[in-house]
C-alpha positions as CSV (number, residue, x, y, z in Angstrom):
1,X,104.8,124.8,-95.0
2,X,104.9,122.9,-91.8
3,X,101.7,120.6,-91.4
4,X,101.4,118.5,-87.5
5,X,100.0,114.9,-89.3
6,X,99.6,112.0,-87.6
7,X,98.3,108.8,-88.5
8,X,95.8,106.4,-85.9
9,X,97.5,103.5,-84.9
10,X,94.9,101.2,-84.4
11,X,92.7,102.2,-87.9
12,X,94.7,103.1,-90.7
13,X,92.3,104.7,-92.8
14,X,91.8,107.6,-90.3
15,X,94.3,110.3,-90.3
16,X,94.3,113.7,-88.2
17,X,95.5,116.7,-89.7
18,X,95.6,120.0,-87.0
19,X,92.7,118.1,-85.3
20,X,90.6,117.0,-88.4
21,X,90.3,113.4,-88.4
22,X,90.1,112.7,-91.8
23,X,88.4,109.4,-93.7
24,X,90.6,107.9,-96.7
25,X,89.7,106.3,-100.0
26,X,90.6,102.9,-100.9
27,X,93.1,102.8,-103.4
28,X,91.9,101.2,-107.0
29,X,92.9,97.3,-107.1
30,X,92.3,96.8,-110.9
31,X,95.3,94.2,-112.2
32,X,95.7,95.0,-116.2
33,X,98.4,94.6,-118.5
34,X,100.1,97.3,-120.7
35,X,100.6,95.8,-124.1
36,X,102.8,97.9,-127.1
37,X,103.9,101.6,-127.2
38,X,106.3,101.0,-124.8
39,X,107.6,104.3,-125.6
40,X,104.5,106.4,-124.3
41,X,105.0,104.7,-121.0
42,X,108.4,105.5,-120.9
43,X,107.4,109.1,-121.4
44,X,105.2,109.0,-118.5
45,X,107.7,107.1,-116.2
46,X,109.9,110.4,-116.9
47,X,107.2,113.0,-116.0
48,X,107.5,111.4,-112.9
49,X,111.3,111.3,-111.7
50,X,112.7,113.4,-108.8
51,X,116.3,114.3,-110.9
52,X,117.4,116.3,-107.9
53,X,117.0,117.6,-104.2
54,X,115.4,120.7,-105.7
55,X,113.3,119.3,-108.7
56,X,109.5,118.6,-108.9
57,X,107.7,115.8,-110.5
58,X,105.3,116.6,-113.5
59,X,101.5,116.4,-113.7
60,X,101.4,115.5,-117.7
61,X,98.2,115.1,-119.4
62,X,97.3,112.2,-121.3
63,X,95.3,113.2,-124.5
64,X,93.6,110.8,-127.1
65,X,90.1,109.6,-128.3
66,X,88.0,107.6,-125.6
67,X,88.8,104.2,-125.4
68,X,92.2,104.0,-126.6
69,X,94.3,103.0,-123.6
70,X,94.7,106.6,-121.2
71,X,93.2,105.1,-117.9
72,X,95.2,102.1,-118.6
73,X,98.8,103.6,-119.1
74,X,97.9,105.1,-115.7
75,X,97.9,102.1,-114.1
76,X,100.4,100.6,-115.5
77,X,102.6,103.9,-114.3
78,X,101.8,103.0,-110.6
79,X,102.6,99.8,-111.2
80,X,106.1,100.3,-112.3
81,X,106.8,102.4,-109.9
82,X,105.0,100.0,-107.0
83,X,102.7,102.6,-106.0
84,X,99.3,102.8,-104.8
85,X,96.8,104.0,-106.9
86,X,93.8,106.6,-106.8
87,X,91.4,107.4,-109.8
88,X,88.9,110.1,-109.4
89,X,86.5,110.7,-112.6
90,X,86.3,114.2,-113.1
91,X,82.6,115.1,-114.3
92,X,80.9,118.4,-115.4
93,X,79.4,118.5,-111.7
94,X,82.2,118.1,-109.7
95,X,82.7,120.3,-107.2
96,X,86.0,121.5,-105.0
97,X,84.5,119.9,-102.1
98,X,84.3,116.6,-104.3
99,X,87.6,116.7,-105.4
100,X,89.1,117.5,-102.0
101,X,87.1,116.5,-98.7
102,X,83.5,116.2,-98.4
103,X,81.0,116.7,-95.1
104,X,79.3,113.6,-94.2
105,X,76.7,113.1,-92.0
106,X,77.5,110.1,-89.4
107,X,75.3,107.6,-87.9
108,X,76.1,109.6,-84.4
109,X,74.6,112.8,-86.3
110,X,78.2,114.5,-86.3
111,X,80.1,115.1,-89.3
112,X,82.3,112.7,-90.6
113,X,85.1,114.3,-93.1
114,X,85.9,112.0,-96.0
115,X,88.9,112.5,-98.4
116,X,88.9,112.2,-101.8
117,X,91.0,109.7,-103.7
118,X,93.5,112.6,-105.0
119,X,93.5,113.4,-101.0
120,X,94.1,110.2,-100.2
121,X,96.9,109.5,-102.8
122,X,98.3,112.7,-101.4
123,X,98.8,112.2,-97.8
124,X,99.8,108.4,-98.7
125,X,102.3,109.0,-101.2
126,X,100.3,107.4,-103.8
127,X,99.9,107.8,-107.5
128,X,96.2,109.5,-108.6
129,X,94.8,109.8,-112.1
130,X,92.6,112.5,-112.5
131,X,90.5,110.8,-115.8
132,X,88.6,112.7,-118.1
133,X,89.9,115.9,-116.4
134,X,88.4,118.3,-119.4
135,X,85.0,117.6,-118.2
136,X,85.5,119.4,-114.9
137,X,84.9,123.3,-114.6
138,X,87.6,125.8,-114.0
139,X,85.8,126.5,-110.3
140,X,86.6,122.9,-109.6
141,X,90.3,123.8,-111.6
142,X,91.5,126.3,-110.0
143,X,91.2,124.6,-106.3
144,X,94.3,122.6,-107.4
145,X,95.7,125.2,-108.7
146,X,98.4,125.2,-105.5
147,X,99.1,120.9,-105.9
148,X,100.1,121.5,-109.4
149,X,103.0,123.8,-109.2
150,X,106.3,124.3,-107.0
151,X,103.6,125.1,-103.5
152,X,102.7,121.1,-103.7
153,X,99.4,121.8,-101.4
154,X,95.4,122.2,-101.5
155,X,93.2,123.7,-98.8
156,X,89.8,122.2,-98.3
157,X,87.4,125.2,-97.4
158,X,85.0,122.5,-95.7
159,X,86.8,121.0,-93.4
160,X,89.1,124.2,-93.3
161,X,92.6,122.7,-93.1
162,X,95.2,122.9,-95.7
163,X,96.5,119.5,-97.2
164,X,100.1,119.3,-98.1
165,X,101.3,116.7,-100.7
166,X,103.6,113.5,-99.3
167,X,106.8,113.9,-101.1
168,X,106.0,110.4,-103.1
169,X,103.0,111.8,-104.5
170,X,102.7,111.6,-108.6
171,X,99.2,113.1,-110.7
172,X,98.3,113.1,-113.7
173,X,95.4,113.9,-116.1
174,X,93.8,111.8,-118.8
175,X,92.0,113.8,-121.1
176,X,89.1,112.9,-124.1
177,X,90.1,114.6,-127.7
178,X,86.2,115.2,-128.5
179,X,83.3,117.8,-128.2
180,X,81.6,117.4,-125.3
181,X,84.5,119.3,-122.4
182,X,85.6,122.2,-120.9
183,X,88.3,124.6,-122.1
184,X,90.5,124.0,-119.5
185,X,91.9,127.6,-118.3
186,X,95.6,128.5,-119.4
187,X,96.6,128.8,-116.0
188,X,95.8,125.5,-115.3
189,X,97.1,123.4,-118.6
190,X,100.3,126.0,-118.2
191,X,101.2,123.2,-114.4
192,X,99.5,120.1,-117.1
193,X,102.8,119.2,-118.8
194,X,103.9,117.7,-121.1
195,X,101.2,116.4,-122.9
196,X,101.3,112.6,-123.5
197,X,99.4,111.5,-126.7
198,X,98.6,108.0,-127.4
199,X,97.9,106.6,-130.7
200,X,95.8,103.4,-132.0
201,X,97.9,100.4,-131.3
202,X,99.1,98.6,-134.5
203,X,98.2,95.6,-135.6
204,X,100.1,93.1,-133.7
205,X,99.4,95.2,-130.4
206,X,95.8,95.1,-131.1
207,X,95.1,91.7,-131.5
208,X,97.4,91.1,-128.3
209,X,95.1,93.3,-126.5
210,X,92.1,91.5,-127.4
211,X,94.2,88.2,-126.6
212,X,94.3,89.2,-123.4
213,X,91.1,90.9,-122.5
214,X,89.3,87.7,-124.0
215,X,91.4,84.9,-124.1
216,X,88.5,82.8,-124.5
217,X,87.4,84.1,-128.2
218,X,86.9,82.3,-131.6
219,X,89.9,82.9,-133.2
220,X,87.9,83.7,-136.3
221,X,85.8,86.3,-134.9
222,X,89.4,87.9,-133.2
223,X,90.6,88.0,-136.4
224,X,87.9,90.1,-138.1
225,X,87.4,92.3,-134.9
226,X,91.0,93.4,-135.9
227,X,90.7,93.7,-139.4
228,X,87.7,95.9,-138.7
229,X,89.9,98.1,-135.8
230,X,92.7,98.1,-138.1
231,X,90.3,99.5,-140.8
232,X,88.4,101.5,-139.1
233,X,91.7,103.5,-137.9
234,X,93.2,103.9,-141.7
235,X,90.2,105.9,-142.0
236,X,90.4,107.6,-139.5
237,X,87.2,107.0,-137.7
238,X,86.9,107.1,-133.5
239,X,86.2,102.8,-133.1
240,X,88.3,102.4,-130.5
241,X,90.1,98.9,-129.0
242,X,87.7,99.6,-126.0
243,X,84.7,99.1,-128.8
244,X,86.2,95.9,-130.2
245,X,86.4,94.5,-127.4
246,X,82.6,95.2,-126.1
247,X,81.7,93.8,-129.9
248,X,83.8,90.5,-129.8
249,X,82.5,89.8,-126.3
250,X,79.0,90.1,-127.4
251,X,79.3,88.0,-130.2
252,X,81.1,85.0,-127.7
253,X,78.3,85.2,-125.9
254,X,75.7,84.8,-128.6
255,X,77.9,82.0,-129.9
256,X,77.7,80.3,-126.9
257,X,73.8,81.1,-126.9
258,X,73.1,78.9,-129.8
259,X,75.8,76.6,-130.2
260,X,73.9,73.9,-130.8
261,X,72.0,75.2,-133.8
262,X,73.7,76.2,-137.2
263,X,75.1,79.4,-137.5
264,X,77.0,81.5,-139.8
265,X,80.0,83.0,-138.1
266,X,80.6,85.6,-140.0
267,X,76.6,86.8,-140.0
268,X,77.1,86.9,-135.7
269,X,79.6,89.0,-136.0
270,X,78.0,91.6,-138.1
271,X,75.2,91.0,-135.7
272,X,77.5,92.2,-133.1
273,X,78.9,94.8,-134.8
274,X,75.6,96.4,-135.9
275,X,74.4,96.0,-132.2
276,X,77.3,97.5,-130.4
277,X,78.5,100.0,-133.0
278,X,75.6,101.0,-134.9
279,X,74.3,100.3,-138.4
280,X,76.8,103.0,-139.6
281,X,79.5,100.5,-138.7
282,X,78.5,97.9,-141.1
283,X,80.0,99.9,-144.1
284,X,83.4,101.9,-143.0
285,X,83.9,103.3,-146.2
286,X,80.4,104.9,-147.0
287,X,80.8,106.2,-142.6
288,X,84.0,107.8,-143.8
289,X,82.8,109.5,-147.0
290,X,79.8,111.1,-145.0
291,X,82.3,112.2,-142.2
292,X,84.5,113.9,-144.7
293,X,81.5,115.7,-146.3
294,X,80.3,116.9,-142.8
295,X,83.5,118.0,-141.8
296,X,83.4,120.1,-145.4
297,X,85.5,118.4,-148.2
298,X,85.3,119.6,-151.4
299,X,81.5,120.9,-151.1
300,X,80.8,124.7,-151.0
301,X,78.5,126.0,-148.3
302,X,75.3,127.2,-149.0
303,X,74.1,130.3,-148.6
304,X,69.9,131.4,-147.4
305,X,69.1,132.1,-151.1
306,X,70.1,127.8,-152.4
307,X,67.0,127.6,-149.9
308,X,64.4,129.2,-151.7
309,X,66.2,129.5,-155.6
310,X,68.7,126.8,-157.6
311,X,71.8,127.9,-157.9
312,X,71.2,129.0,-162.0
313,X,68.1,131.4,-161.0
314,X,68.7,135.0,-161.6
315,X,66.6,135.5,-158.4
316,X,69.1,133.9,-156.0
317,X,70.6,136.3,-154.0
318,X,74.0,134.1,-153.5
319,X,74.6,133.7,-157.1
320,X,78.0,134.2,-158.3
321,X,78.4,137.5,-160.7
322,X,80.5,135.7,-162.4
323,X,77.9,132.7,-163.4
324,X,75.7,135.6,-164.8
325,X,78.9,137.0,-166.9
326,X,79.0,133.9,-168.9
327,X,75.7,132.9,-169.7
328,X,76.0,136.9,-171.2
């Protein structure tokens, strides 16, 4: 597909595209360091080689529980490969238009056409992450449906242009591992590969996250924000570093709120704990008994009759046969 684009000279973010002047995003500025698991960004580097004349890049997804890192190794991706980079959040009411080019009115009262940041990344040659991309709905899908396989292009009904993709251009797709998505259509995961999945960091990693995102904490507090992480991942539970680190800030700052009166360290930081993670928090163990008994465990599910009867009464209508055999 042959596209006539050409750039303004004199403003940069304007670009015309078969007589469609086009608006372009800013590209995301955030400066972050990727610390550990030097292997999943290795993984990701490789979805995003050119190996031949003839070969594609890959759009992987990047699976795990929220607050564990996906947006981050993102970044860091673009980074390494000295790109530009273009998030777009991907919600439950995102639209094609959204995700593509959207109408605005101008202050002239003519319409102003704005591209998105995946747009943008697009005709730049930039790198965009698509985050939490299993919260969007298949309508919204299936209008990249063409960028994410060997055609490389989208076409924005609004503005009624197609878009084709700068040879530069890299994607990919973080995605939340809980309940509250979309089922993301076959047809769609099928141009989503591989899938990436990142882990909790251990224990070294973790505290040189928190190092790093708070330089300025008590070392004391640091080191039972870990232990708790650390914890709280043995058992499986969904604290995240991302939930340390909004805790262990909380508690610097009421440290620094009352410095000058006495205070139990160890008393703020439950404090902290109970305030930004709940009262559940306060007791890991007794969290992950309840969790494995919701989830089913050992228990047997009840049927309408342990509502109304016990389990012994000759009335119930779920009792076992076999109870009644042996008190014969």
């Amino acid at each position: 597909m042959h596209k006539k684009i050409s750039s303004d000279q004199d403003q940069e973010n304007l670009v015309d595209i078969d007589g469609v002047r086009l608006h372009l995003s800013h590209p995301n500025e955030t400066i972050g360091e990727w610390i550990g698991q030097d292997e999943i960004l290795n993984q990701l580097l490789a979805c995003w080689l050119v190996v031949d004349d003839v070969d594609l890049p890959l759009s992987p997804r990047l699976v795990g529980p929220p607050g564990i890192g996906k947006t981050a190794l993102g970044m860091a991706g673009s980074r390494m490969r000295e790109q530009q980079l273009y998030i777009y959040q991907c919600t439950a009411d995102t639209r094609p238009e959204d995700l593509l080019v959207t109408p605005v009115l101008a202050e002239n009262g003519k319409i102003a056409y704005h591209a998105s940041p995946l747009v943008t990344a697009m005709l730049r040659g930039g790198i965009c992450l698509l985050d939490e991309g299993n919260r969007m709905n298949e309508k919204s899908w299936a209008s990249l449906a063409p960028l994410l396989d060997h055609r490389r292009y989208v076409e924005s009904i609004v503005a009624g242009i197609s878009i084709p993709a700068h040879p530069d251009f890299r994607c990919a797709v973080t995605m939340n591992q809980d309940e509250s998505t979309y089922e993301i259509p076959d047809y769609i995961l099928s141009r989503l590969q591989p899938t990436l999945e990142l882990g909790y960091p251990d224990k070294q990693d973790e505290m040189a996250i928190l190092q790093y995102h708070l330089p300025f904490a008590e070392p004391e507090m640091l080191a039972m924000t870990v232990e708790f992480l650390q914890r709280s991942h043995e058992l499986k539970l969904d604290f995240s570093t991302r939930d340390g680190i909004n805790l262990l800030r909380y508690a610097m700052k009421r440290l620094q709120q009352i410095q000058d009166h006495p205070i139990n360290k160890d008393e703020l930081w439950r404090e902290a704990l109970h305030r930004c993670l709940g009262e559940d928090a306060l007791d890991l163990d007794s969290l992950a008994d309840r969790q494995q008994r919701t989830l089913g465990g050992d228990s047997m599910p009840l049927g309408l009759g342990d509502f109304f009867f016990t389990q012994e009464d000759p009335l119930n209508p779920d009792r076992d046969d076999d109870d009644e055999d042996e008190e014969l």
